[in-house]
C-alpha positions as CSV (number, residue, x, y, z in Angstrom):
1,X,75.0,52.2,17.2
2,X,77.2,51.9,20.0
3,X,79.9,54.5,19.2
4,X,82.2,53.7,22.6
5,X,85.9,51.8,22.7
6,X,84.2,48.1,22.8
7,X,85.6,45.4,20.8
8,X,82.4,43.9,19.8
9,X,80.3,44.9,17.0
10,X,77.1,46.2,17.8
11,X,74.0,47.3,16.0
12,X,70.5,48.2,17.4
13,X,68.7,50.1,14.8
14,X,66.2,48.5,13.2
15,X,65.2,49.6,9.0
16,X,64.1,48.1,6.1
17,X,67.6,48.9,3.8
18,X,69.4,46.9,1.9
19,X,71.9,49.2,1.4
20,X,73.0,49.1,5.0
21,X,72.2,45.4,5.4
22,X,74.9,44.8,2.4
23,X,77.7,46.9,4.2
24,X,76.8,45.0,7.8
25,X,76.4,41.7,6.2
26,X,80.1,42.9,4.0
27,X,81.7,43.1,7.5
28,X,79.9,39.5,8.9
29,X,81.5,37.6,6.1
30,X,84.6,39.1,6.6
31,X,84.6,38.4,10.3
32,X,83.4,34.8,9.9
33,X,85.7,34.1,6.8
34,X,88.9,35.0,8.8
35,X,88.4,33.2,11.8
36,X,86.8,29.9,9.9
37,X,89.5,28.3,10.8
38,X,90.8,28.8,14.0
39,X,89.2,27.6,17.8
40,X,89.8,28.9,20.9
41,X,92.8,27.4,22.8
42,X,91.7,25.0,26.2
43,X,92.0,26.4,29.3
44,X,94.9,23.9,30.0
45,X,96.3,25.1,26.6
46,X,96.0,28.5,27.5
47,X,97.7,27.7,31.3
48,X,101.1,25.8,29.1
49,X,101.2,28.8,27.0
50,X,101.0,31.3,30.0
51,X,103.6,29.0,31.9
52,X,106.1,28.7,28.9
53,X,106.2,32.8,29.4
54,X,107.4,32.4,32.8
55,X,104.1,33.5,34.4
């Protein structure tokens, strides 16, 4: 496991446990269920947003 300040989950151990498939699989659904609903903004979206700022 990738133990450094990265903002992405990563995993590359490979076993046969369901134990620790559960508790990765626990933090999937919570990842997925929180952002179901959201997109990411359009580049000209991002640009107004950026603008309105002052930048």
């Amino acid at each position: 496991m990738n133990l450094n300040y990265n903002p992405r989950l990563e995993d590359l151990d490979i076993k046969d446990d369901p134990a620790l498939y559960s508790f990765f699989m626990a933090i999937l659904d919570e990842i997925f269920a929180s952002n179901e609903n959201r997109r990411q903004a359009t580049k000209e979206e991002r640009a107004a947003a950026f603008a309105a700022l002052g930048g």
